[in-house]
C-alpha positions as CSV (number, residue, x, y, z in Angstrom):
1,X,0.0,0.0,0.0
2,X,0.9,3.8,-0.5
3,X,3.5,4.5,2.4
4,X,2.4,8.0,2.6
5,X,-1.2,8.0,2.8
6,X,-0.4,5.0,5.8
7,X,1.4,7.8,7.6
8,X,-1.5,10.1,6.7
9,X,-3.7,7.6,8.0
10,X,-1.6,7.0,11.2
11,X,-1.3,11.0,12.1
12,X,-5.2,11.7,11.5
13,X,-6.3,8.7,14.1
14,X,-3.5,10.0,16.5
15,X,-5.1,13.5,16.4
16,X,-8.6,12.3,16.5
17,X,-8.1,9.6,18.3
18,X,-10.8,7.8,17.0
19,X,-10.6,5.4,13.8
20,X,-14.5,6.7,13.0
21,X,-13.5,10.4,12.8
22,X,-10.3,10.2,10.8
23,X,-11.8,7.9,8.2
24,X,-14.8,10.6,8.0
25,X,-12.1,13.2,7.7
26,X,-10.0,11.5,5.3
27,X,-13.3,10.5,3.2
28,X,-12.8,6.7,3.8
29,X,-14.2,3.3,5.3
30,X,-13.3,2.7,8.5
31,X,-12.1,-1.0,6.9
32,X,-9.8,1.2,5.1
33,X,-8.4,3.0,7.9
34,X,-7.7,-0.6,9.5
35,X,-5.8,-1.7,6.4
36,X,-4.1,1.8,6.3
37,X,-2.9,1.5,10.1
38,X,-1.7,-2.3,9.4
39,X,0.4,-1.1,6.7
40,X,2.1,1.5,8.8
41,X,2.7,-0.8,11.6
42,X,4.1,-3.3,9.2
43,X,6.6,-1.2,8.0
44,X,7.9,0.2,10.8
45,X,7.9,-2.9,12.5
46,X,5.4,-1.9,15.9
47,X,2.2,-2.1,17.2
48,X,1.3,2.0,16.9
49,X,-2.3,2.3,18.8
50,X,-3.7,1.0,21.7
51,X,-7.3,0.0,20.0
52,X,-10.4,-0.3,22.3
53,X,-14.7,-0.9,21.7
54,X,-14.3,3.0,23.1
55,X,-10.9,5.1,22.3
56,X,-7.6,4.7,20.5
57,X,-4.5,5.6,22.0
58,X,-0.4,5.3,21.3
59,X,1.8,3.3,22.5
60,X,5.5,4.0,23.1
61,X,6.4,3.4,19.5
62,X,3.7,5.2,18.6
63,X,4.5,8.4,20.3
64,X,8.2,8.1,19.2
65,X,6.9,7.6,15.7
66,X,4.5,10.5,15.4
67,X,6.8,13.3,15.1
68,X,9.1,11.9,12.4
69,X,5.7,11.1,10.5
70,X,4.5,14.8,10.6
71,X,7.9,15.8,9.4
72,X,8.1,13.5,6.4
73,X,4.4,15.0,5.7
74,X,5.4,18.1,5.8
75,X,8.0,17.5,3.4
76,X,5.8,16.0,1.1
77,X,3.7,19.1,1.0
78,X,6.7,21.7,0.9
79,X,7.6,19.2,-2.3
80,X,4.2,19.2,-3.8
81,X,4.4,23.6,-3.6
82,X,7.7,23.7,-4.3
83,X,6.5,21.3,-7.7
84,X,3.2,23.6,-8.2
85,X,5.0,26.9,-8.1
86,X,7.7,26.1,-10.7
87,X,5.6,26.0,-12.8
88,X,4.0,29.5,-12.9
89,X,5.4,32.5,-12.8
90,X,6.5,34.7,-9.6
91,X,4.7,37.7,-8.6
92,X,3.6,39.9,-5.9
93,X,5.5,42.0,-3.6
94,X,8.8,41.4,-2.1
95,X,10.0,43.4,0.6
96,X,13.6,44.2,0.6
97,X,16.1,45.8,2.7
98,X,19.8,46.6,3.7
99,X,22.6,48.9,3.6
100,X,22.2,52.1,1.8
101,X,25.8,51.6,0.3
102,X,25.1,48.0,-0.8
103,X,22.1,49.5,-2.0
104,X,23.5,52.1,-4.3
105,X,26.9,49.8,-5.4
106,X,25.1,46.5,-6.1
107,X,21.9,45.6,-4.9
108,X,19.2,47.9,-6.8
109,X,21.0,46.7,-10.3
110,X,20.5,43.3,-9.4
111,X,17.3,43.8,-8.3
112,X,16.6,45.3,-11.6
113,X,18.1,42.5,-13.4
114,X,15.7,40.2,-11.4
115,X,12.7,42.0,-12.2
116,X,13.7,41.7,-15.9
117,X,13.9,38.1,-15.5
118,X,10.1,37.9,-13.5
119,X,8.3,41.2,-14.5
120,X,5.5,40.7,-12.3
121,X,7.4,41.0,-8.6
122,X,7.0,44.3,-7.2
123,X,10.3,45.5,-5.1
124,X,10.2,47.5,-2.3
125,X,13.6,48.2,-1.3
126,X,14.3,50.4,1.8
127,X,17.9,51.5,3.3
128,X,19.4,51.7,6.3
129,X,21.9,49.9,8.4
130,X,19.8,48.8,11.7
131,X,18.9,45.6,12.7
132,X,15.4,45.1,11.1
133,X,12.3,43.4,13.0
134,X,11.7,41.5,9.7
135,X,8.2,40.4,11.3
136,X,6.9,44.1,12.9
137,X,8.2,45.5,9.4
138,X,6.9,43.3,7.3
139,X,10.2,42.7,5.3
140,X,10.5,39.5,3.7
141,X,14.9,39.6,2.7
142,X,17.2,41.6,4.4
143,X,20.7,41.6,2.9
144,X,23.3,42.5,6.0
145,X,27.0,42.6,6.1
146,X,27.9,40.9,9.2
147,X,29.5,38.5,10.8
148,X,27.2,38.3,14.2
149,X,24.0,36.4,12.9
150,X,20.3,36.1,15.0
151,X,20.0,31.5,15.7
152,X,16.1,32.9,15.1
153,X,16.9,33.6,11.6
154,X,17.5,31.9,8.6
155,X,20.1,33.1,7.0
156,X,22.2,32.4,3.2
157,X,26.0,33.9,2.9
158,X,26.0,35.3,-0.4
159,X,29.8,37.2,-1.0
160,X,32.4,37.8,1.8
161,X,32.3,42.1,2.3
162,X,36.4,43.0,1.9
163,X,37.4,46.5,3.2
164,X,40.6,48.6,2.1
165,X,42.4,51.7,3.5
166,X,42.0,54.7,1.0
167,X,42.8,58.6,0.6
168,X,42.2,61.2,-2.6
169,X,45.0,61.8,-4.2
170,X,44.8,65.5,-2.6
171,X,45.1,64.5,0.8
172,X,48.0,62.4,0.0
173,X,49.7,65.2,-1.9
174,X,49.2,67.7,1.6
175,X,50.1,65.3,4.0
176,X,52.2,62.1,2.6
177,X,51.5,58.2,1.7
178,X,51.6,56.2,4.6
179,X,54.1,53.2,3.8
180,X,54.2,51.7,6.8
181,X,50.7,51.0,9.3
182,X,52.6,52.8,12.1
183,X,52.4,55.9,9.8
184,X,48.4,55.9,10.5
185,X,49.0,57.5,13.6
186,X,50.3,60.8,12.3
187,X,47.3,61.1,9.9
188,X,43.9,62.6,9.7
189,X,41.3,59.0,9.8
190,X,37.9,58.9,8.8
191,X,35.4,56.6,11.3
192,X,32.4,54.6,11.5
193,X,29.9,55.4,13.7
194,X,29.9,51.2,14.2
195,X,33.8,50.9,14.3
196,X,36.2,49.3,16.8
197,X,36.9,52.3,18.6
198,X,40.5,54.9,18.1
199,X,42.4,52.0,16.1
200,X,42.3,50.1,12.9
201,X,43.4,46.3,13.4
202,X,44.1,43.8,10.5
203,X,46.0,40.9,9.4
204,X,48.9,41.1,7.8
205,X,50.4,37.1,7.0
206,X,49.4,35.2,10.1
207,X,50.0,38.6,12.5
208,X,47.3,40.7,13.8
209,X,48.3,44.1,13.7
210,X,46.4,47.2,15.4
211,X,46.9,50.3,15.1
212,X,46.0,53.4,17.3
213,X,44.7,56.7,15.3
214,X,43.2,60.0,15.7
215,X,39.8,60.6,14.0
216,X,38.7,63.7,12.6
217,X,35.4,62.9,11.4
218,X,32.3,60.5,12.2
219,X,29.6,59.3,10.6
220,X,27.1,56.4,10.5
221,X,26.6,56.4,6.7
222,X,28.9,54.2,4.8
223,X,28.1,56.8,2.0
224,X,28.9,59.8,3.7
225,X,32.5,58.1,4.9
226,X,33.4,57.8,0.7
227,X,32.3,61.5,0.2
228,X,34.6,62.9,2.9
229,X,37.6,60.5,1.6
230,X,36.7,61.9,-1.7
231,X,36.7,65.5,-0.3
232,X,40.2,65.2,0.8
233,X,39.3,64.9,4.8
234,X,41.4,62.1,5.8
235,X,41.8,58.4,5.4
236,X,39.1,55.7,5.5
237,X,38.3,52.3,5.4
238,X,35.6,51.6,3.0
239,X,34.4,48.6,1.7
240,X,35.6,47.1,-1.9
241,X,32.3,47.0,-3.6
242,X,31.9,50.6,-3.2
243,X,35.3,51.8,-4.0
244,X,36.2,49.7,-7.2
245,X,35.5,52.3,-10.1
246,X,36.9,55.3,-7.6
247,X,40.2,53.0,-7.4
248,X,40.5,52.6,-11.1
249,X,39.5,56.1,-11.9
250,X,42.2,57.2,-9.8
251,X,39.7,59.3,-7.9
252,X,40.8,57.3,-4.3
253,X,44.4,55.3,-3.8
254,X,44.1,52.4,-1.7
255,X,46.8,52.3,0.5
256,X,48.8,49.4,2.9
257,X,47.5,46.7,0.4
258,X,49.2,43.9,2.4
259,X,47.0,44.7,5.8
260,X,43.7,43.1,5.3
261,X,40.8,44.3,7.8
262,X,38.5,41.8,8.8
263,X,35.9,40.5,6.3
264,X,32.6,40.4,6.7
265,X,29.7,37.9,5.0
266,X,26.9,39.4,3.3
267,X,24.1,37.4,4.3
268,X,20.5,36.9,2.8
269,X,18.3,36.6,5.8
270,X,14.5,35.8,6.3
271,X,12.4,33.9,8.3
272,X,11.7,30.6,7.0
273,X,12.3,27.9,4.8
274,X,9.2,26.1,4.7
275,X,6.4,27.9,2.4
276,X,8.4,30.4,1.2
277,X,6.9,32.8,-1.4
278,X,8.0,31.5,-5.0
279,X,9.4,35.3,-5.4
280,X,11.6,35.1,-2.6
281,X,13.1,31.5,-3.0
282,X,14.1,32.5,-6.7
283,X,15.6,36.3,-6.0
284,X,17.8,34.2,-3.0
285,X,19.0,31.9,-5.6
286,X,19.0,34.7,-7.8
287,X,21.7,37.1,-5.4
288,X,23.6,34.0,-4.5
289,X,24.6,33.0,-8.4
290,X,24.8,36.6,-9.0
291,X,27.7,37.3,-5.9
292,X,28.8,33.7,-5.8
293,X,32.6,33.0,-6.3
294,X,35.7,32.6,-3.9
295,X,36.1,36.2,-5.3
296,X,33.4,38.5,-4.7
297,X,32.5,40.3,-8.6
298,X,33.3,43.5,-7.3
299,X,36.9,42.5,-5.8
300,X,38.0,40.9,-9.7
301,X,40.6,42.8,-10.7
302,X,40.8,45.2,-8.0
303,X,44.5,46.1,-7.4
């Protein structure tokens, strides 16, 4: 007999606890029901129900049974969606937020290209760089660069974030190149409002190196930390997939290229696995082919 209507069977009568009811709910005999249950306990190899003129009830192998059978239910359900939705196409409203840098370097064009791809999901993107209530806000994907993840949370890396030191070639005319990381302390640093405090630290080979400084301007906007590097205020670390075209313009010159600050992941996070919006499951899959790579896009060929 069919395996999984036998567990169907077996789950309904444990709920119910009558052999009458579940066979009315499942639209069966009740000689059917019988044959079902004897079919489940023959292939798992135990008596399942306690059967009386009155009630039905488990027995130990019952009750260790019943979980596993609810999952493997489950999964035949998630499979049967997952089989449906393929074959239509994705649409309504997906829910989207992260950093406003991200934002502007890479995420809104491969949004775009998504969209392109499945013209009838609707993105709303909104910025910011705050830990989002993804249930209170309503936000189905938030894309964070981090490397301190909620267990409540399901979460997908998609790229590793990579930072760099960097300074406009104007400052660096005014006030030298820094060739050594001890040099940092006679210069004018940039900070983030999230940063490690008065100090840069990286890895340089297998050593850890940190780095007292002076900083002469704050801010919390990853955005606003480029414009004053760009302005000539100082030196900052900014992450490489929003400096890439100002390092090959020449417009910023990354500097101490053998001390690496500490990566980050850039993580896809939501709240479920199981019934996930069609939409959502294919943009995930979507961001992760598009960033996927031992290399980040953004990082090939940066110097």
């Amino acid at each position: 007999m069919d395996r999984l209507s036998a567990v169907r069977v077996f789950v309904e009568v444990a709920d119910r606890g009558s052999l009458t009811q579940a066979a009315e709910h499942l639209d069966m005999s009740a000689a059917m029901v019988s044959r079902y249950l004897a079919a489940a306990e023959g292939w798992l190899g135990a008596r399942l129900l306690h059967r009386t003129t009155r009630k039905v009830s488990l027995t130990d192998a019952g009750l260790a049974a019943l979980p596993s059978c609810r999952q493997l239910l489950d999964i035949a359900q998630d499979t049967e969606h997952l089989a449906a939705e393929r074959s239509r196409e994705p649409s309504g409203v997906l829910r989207v937020t992260t950093a406003g840098s991200f934002a502007e370097a890479q995420l809104t064009a491969a949004l775009v290209d998504f969209q392109r791809l499945h013209p009838q999901v609707e993105v709303v993107l909104s910025v910011g760089d705050k830990a989002t209530d993804l249930v209170a806000e309503r936000v189905d994907l938030a894309v964070r660069i981090t490397n301190t993840l909620d267990d409540n949370m399901i979460t997908r890396q998609l790229a590793r974030c990579r930072s760099a030191l960097c300074a406009s070639p104007e400052y660096l005319a005014r006030h030298g190149t820094p060739r050594v990381a001890e040099d940092l302390r006679q210069h004018r640093c940039i900070a983030h409002a999230s940063g490690i405090g008065p100090q840069y630290r990286f890895t340089r080979g297998d050593a850890v190196v940190t780095v007292p400084v002076s900083w002469g301007f704050h801010t919390n906007e990853t955005a606003v930390l480029r414009r004053a590097v760009l302005c000539g205020a100082g030196i900052g670390m900014l992450p490489t997939y929003y400096l890439g075209d100002d390092v090959q313009s020449g417009r910023l010159v990354r500097l101490l290229p053998d001390h690496e600050p500490q990566v980050l992941g850039i993580h896809a996070i939501y709240l479920s696995r199981r019934h996930q919006p069609l939409a959502l499951r294919l943009l995930v899959d979507f961001l992760a082919q598009r960033f996927a790579g031992e290399v980040a896009p953004w990082d090939v060929g940066m110097p």
